[in-house]
C-alpha positions in Angstrom: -14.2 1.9 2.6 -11.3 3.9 3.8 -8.4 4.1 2.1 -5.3 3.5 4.2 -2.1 4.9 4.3 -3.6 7.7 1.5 -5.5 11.1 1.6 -7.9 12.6 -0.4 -4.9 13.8 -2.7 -4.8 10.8 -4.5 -7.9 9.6 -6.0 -7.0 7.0 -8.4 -4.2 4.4 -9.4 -2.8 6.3 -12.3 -2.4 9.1 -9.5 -0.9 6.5 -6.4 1.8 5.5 -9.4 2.8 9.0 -10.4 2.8 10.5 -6.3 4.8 7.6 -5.7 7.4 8.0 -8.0 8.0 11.8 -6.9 8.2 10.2 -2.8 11.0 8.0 -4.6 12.7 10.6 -5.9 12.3 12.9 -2.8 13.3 10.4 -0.1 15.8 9.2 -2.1 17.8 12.5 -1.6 17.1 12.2 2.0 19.8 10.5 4.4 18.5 7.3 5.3 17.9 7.2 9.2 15.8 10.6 8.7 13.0 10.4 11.4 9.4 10.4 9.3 8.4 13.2 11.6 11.2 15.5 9.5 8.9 15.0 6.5 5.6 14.0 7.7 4.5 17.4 6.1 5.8 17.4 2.4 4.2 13.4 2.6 0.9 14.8 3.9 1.0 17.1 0.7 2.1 14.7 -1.3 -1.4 12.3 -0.3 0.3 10.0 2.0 -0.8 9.7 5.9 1.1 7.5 8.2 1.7 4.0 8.2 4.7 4.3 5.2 7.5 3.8 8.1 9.6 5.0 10.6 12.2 6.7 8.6 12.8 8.1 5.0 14.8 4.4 4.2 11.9 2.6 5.6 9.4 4.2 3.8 11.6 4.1 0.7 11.3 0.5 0.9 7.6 0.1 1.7 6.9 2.7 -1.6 9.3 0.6 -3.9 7.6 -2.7 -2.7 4.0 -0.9 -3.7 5.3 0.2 -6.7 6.3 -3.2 -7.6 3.3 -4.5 -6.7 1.7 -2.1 -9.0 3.8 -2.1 -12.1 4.0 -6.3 -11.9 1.9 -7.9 -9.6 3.8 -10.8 -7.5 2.3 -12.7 -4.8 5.7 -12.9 -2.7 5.7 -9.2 -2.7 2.5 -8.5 -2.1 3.0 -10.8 1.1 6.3 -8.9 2.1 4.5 -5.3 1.5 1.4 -6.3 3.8 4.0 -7.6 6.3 5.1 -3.8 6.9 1.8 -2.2 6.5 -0.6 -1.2 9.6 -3.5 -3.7 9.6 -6.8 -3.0 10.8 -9.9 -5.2 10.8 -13.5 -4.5 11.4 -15.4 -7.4 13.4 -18.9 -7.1 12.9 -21.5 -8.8 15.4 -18.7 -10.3 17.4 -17.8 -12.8 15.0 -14.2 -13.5 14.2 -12.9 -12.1 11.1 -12.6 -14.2 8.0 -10.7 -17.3 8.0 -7.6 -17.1 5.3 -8.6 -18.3 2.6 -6.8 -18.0 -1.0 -8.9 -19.0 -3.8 -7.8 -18.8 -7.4 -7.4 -15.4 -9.1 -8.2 -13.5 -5.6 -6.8 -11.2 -3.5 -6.6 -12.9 0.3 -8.5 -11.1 3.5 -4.8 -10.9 5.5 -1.7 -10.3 5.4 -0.6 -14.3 5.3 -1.4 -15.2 1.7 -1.0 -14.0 -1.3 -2.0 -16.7 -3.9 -3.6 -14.1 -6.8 -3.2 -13.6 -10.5 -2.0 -10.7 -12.2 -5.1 -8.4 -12.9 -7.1 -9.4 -9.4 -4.1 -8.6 -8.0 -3.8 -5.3 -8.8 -7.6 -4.9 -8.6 -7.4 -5.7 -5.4 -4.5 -3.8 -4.4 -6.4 -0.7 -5.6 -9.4 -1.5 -4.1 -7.3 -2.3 -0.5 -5.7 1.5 -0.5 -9.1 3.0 -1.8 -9.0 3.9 -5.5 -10.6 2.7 -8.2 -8.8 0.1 -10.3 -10.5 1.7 -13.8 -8.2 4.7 -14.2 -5.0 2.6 -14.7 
């Protein structure tokens, strides 16, 4: 699987958690209609690749949702950060890509539900961006 969204900077979730809290703290010094172009670079060192947002308040808010989701996993949240996120599905054979479905205690496969418990949750979130859920 390939992580979205991340490089090979960040390798686990204790790392995505830490990174993220030092993008907060940079963009938050940032004037909030900053093109992302003005700090593609620093995010790019940082482990991030594209998809965060347009500008520094945009991605703000897309790394406070993921953070969230992180910290205290909430289905409404997860549904709002996978709303802003780039989507990209593989369709194997020429069949249509699995219906939505939302079983108990899973993570859905797209970005219209979000009916998961706590742990799964964030197993699943981990497993979505590319890291292993075992180094929380």
């Amino acid at each position: 699987m390939q992580a979205m969204m991340l490089n090979d900077r960040i390798h686990s979730a204790s790392r995505l958690q830490s990174t993220l809290a030092k993008a907060d703290e940079y963009l938050s010094k940032l004037p909030p209609e900053t093109p992302y172009s003005d700090f593609e670079h620093r995010f790019q060192e940082m482990g991030f690749d594209r998809g965060w947002g347009d500008n520094a308040e945009h991605v703000l808010e897309t790394i406070h949702l993921l953070s969230d989701i992180l910290q205290a996993p909430d289905p409404s949240v997860l549904e709002t950060f996978l709303g802003r996120i780039p989507m990209v599905f593989n369709v194997y054979g020429g069949e249509p890509p699995p219906a939505t479905t939302a079983a108990a205690n899973t993570l859905s496969t797209t970005a219209t539900t979000a009916t998961t418990a706590a742990n799964p949750l964030h197993d699943g979130i981990c497993r979505f961006v590319g890291l292993s859920s075992a180094s929380r």
